[in-house]
C-alpha positions in Angstrom: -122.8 -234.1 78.0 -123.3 -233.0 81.5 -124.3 -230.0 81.1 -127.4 -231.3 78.7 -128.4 -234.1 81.6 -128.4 -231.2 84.1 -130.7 -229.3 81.5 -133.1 -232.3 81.4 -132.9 -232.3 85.1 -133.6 -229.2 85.4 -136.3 -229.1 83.1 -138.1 -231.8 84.4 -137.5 -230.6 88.1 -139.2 -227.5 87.5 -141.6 -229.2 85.8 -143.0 -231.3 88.4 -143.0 -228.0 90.8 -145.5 -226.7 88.4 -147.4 -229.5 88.7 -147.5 -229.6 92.0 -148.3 -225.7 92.1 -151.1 -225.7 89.8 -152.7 -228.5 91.7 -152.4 -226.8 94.7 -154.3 -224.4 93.8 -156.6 -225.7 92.0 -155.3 -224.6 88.2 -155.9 -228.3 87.1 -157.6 -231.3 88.3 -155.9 -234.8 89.9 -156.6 -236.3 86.6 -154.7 -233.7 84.5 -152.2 -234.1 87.1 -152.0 -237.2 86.7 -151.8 -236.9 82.6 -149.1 -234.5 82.1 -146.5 -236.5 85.1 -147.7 -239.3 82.9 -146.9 -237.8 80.0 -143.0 -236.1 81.5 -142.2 -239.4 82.8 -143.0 -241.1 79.1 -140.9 -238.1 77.8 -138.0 -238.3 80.5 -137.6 -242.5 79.9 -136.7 -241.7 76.3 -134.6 -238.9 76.5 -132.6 -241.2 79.7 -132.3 -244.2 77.4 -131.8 -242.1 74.1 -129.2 -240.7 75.5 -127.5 -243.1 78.0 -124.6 -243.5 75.8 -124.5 -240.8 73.2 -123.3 -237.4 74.6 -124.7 -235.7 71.4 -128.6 -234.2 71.8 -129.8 -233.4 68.4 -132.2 -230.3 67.9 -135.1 -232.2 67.1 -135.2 -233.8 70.8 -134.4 -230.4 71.8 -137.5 -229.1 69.8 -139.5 -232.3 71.0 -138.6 -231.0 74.7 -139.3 -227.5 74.4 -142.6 -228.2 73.0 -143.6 -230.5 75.3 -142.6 -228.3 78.0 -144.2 -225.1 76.3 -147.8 -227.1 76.2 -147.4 -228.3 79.9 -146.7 -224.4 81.3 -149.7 -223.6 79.3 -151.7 -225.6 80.6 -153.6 -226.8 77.3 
């Protein structure tokens, strides 16, 4: 189970770091800045309290994250 939390982690970490790079320069504006953290944070709350007490990830979370994160690096 900790080794899936430290995926999440990691995932969203690096995430937010692209985020924060893309605004930087100027990849994507405030308010899709502001759209996708709101979107990762609606994302992250579920997996957290999915998850909270069952050390089991099943792969259509797994597929739920990947695509989610897949869209975000894209950029679309």
């Amino acid at each position: 189970m900790r080794d899936q939390k430290e995926r999440i982690y990691s995932i969203e970490r690096l995430t937010k770091a692209e985020f924060r790079y893309a605004l930087k320069f100027n990849l994507i504006t405030q308010e899709q800045y502001d759209k996708y953290l709101q979107e990762l944070n609606e994302l992250m709350s579920y997996i957290y309290e999915k998850y909270k007490d069952d050390p089991s990830f099943y792969p259509d979370d797994w597929d739920q994250i990947n695509n989610y994160y897949e869209k975000i690096v894209a950029l679309d």
